[in-house]
C-alpha positions as CSV (number, residue, x, y, z in Angstrom):
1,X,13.0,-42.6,-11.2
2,X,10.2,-41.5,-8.9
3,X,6.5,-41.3,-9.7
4,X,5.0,-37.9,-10.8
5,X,2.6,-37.8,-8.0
6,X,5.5,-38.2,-5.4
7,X,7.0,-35.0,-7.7
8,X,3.7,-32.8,-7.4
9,X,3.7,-33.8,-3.6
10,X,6.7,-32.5,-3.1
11,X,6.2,-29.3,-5.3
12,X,3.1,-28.8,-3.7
13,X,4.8,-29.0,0.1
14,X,8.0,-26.8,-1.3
15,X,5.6,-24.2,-2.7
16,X,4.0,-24.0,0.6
17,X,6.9,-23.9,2.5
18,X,8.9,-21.7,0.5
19,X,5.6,-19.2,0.8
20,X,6.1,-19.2,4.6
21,X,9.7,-18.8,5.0
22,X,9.3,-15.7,2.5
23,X,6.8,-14.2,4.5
24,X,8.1,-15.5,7.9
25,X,12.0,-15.7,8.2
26,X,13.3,-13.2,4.8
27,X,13.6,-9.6,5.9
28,X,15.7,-8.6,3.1
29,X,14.7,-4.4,2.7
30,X,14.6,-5.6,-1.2
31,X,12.3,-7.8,-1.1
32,X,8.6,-6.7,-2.4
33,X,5.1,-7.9,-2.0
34,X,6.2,-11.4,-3.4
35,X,3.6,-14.3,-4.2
36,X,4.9,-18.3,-4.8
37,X,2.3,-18.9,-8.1
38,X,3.6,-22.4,-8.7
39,X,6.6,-25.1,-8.2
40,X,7.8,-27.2,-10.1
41,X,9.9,-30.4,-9.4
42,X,12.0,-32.8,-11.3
43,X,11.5,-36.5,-11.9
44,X,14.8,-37.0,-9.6
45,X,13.8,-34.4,-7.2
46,X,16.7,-33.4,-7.3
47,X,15.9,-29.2,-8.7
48,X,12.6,-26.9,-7.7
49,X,12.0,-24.3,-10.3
50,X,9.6,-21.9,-7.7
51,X,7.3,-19.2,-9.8
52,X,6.9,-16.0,-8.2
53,X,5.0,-12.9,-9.2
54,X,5.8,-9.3,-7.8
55,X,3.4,-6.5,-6.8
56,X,4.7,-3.4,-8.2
57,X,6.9,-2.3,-10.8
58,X,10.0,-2.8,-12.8
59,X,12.3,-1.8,-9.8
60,X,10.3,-3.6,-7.1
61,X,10.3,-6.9,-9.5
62,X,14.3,-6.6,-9.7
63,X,14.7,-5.8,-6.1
64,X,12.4,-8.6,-5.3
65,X,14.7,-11.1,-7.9
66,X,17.8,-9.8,-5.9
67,X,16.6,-10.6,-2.4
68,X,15.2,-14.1,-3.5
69,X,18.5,-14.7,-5.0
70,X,19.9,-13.9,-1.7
71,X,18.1,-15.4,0.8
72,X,17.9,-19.1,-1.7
73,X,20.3,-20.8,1.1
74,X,17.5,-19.5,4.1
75,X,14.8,-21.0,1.9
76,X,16.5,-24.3,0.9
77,X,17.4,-25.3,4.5
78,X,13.8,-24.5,5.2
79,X,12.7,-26.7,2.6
80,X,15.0,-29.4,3.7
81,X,13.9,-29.3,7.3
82,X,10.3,-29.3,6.4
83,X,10.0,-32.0,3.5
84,X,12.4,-34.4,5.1
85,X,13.9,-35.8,1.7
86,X,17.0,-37.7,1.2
87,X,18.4,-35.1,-0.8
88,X,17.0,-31.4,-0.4
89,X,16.4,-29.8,-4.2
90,X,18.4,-26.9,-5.8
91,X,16.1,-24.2,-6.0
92,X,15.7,-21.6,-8.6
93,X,13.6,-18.5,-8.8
94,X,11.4,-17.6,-12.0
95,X,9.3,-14.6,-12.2
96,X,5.7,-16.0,-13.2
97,X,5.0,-14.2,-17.0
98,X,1.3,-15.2,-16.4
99,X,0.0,-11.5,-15.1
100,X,2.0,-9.9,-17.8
101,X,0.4,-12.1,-19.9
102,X,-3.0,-11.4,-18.8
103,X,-2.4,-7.4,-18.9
104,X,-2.0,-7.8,-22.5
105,X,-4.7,-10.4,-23.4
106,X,-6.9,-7.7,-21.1
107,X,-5.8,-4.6,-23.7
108,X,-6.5,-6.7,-26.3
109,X,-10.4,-7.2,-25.5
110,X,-10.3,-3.8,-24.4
111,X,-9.5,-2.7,-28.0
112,X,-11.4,-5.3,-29.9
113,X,-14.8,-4.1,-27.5
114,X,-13.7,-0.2,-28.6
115,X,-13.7,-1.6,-32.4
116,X,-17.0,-3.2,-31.7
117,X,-18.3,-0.6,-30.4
118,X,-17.1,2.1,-32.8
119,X,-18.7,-0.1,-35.7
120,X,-21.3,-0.4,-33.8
121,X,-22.6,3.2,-33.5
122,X,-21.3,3.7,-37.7
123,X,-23.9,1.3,-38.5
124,X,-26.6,2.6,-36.7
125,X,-27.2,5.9,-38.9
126,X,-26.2,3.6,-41.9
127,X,-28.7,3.0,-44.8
128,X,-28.9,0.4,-46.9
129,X,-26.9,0.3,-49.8
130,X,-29.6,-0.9,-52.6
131,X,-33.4,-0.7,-52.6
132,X,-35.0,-2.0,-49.4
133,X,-36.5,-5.3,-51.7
134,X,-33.5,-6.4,-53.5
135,X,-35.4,-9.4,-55.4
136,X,-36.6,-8.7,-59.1
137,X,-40.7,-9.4,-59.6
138,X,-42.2,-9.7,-62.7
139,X,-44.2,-6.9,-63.7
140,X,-48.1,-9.1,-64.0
141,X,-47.1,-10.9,-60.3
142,X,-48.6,-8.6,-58.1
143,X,-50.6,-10.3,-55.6
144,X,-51.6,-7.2,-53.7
Protein backbone atom coordinates (compact mmCIF):
# COMPACT_ATOMS: atom_id res chain seq x y z
CA UNK A 1 0.00 0.00 0.00
CA UNK A 2 1.21 3.54 -0.51
CA UNK A 3 0.87 6.49 1.78
CA UNK A 4 -2.12 8.87 1.38
CA UNK A 5 0.12 11.85 0.87
CA UNK A 6 1.96 10.07 -2.08
CA UNK A 7 -2.06 9.49 -3.29
CA UNK A 8 -3.09 13.34 -3.00
CA UNK A 9 0.29 14.11 -4.79
CA UNK A 10 -0.51 12.29 -7.42
CA UNK A 11 -4.25 13.46 -7.57
CA UNK A 12 -3.18 16.85 -7.18
CA UNK A 13 -0.50 16.53 -10.36
CA UNK A 14 -3.31 14.35 -12.41
CA UNK A 15 -5.89 17.10 -11.82
CA UNK A 16 -3.49 19.56 -13.12
CA UNK A 17 -2.51 17.75 -15.90
CA UNK A 18 -5.73 16.45 -16.93
CA UNK A 19 -6.87 20.45 -16.80
CA UNK A 20 -4.16 21.23 -19.41
CA UNK A 21 -4.61 18.53 -21.78
CA UNK A 22 -8.47 19.49 -21.78
CA UNK A 23 -7.79 22.87 -22.54
CA UNK A 24 -4.66 22.26 -24.61
CA UNK A 25 -4.66 19.01 -26.84
CA UNK A 26 -9.02 18.00 -26.77
CA UNK A 27 -10.70 19.70 -29.68
CA UNK A 28 -13.65 17.46 -29.60
CA UNK A 29 -16.64 20.10 -31.17
CA UNK A 30 -18.62 18.40 -28.03
CA UNK A 31 -16.80 19.40 -25.60
CA UNK A 32 -18.16 22.58 -23.42
CA UNK A 33 -16.63 25.09 -21.09
CA UNK A 34 -15.30 22.12 -18.83
CA UNK A 35 -13.64 22.70 -15.30
CA UNK A 36 -11.39 19.70 -13.37
CA UNK A 37 -13.06 20.54 -9.62
CA UNK A 38 -11.23 17.67 -7.93
CA UNK A 39 -9.30 14.12 -8.28
CA UNK A 40 -9.30 11.60 -6.57
CA UNK A 41 -6.78 8.59 -6.37
CA UNK A 42 -6.76 5.12 -4.94
CA UNK A 43 -4.56 3.76 -2.23
CA UNK A 44 -2.96 1.51 -5.14
CA UNK A 45 -2.86 4.27 -7.54
CA UNK A 46 -3.99 2.29 -9.64
CA UNK A 47 -7.76 4.32 -10.71
CA UNK A 48 -8.29 8.46 -10.86
CA UNK A 49 -11.95 9.29 -10.37
CA UNK A 50 -11.40 13.24 -12.04
CA UNK A 51 -14.61 15.70 -10.98
CA UNK A 52 -15.59 18.01 -13.62
CA UNK A 53 -18.31 20.66 -13.70
CA UNK A 54 -19.86 22.03 -17.09
CA UNK A 55 -20.84 25.62 -18.03
CA UNK A 56 -24.15 25.43 -19.56
CA UNK A 57 -27.03 23.29 -19.73
CA UNK A 58 -28.39 19.89 -19.84
CA UNK A 59 -27.18 19.40 -23.56
CA UNK A 60 -23.80 20.99 -23.09
CA UNK A 61 -23.25 18.78 -19.78
CA UNK A 62 -23.97 15.51 -21.99
CA UNK A 63 -22.00 16.67 -24.90
CA UNK A 64 -19.22 17.57 -22.60
CA UNK A 65 -19.64 13.71 -20.81
CA UNK A 66 -19.46 12.34 -24.44
CA UNK A 67 -16.24 14.14 -25.52
CA UNK A 68 -14.46 13.30 -22.08
CA UNK A 69 -15.45 9.83 -22.58
CA UNK A 70 -13.77 10.08 -25.85
CA UNK A 71 -10.78 11.67 -25.61
CA UNK A 72 -10.02 9.40 -21.87
CA UNK A 73 -7.06 7.51 -23.92
CA UNK A 74 -5.53 11.38 -25.02
CA UNK A 75 -5.74 12.31 -21.35
CA UNK A 76 -4.39 9.13 -19.84
CA UNK A 77 -1.24 9.00 -21.93
CA UNK A 78 -0.93 12.64 -20.93
CA UNK A 79 -1.09 11.68 -17.44
CA UNK A 80 1.31 8.90 -17.82
CA UNK A 81 3.93 11.03 -19.62
CA UNK A 82 3.65 13.78 -17.11
CA UNK A 83 3.44 11.84 -13.64
CA UNK A 84 6.02 9.27 -14.47
CA UNK A 85 4.43 6.32 -12.40
CA UNK A 86 5.08 2.67 -12.71
CA UNK A 87 1.67 2.14 -13.67
CA UNK A 88 -0.45 4.99 -15.24
CA UNK A 89 -4.25 5.07 -13.44
CA UNK A 90 -7.58 4.22 -15.13
CA UNK A 91 -9.38 7.23 -15.32
CA UNK A 92 -12.97 7.97 -14.91
CA UNK A 93 -15.00 11.07 -15.44
CA UNK A 94 -17.68 12.28 -12.76
CA UNK A 95 -19.70 15.32 -13.26
CA UNK A 96 -19.07 17.37 -9.87
CA UNK A 97 -22.95 17.64 -8.10
CA UNK A 98 -21.49 20.47 -5.91
CA UNK A 99 -22.99 23.65 -8.11
CA UNK A 100 -26.17 21.84 -8.42
CA UNK A 101 -26.04 21.47 -5.05
CA UNK A 102 -25.34 24.94 -4.24
CA UNK A 103 -28.26 26.27 -6.76
CA UNK A 104 -30.63 24.58 -4.52
CA UNK A 105 -29.16 25.38 -1.00
CA UNK A 106 -29.13 29.20 -2.77
CA UNK A 107 -33.29 28.83 -3.51
CA UNK A 108 -33.58 27.62 -0.30
CA UNK A 109 -32.21 30.95 1.55
CA UNK A 110 -33.82 32.74 -1.05
CA UNK A 111 -37.23 31.42 0.05
CA UNK A 112 -36.62 31.32 3.76
CA UNK A 113 -35.41 35.43 3.41
CA UNK A 114 -39.00 35.84 1.36
CA UNK A 115 -40.70 34.09 4.53
CA UNK A 116 -38.74 36.29 6.74
CA UNK A 117 -39.48 39.01 5.14
CA UNK A 118 -43.19 38.39 4.50
CA UNK A 119 -43.61 37.87 8.43
CA UNK A 120 -41.73 40.53 8.84
CA UNK A 121 -43.94 43.33 7.24
CA UNK A 122 -47.37 41.11 8.89
CA UNK A 123 -45.99 41.99 12.20
CA UNK A 124 -45.35 45.40 11.72
CA UNK A 125 -49.11 46.72 11.62
CA UNK A 126 -49.82 43.91 14.29
CA UNK A 127 -51.16 44.83 17.75
CA UNK A 128 -50.84 43.14 20.60
CA UNK A 129 -53.07 40.53 21.48
CA UNK A 130 -53.94 41.39 25.33
CA UNK A 131 -53.71 44.60 27.24
CA UNK A 132 -50.35 46.38 26.90
CA UNK A 133 -49.52 45.45 30.95
CA UNK A 134 -50.34 41.84 31.06
CA UNK A 135 -49.47 41.52 34.94
CA UNK A 136 -52.43 41.68 37.56
CA UNK A 137 -51.93 44.61 40.48
CA UNK A 138 -53.75 44.74 43.44
CA UNK A 139 -56.20 47.42 43.47
CA UNK A 140 -54.46 49.55 47.07
CA UNK A 141 -50.67 49.08 45.17
CA UNK A 142 -50.54 52.05 43.35
CA UNK A 143 -47.40 53.78 43.75
CA UNK A 144 -48.10 56.58 41.43
Amino acid sequence: MVDAARARKLADRIKVVAAETIERRVKDPRLGFVTVTDTRVTADLREATIFYTVYGDETARAGSAAALESAKGLIRAAVGRETQVRFTPLITFVADVVPDTVRHLDDLIASARAADDELARSAADALPAGDADPYRHQEGDDDE
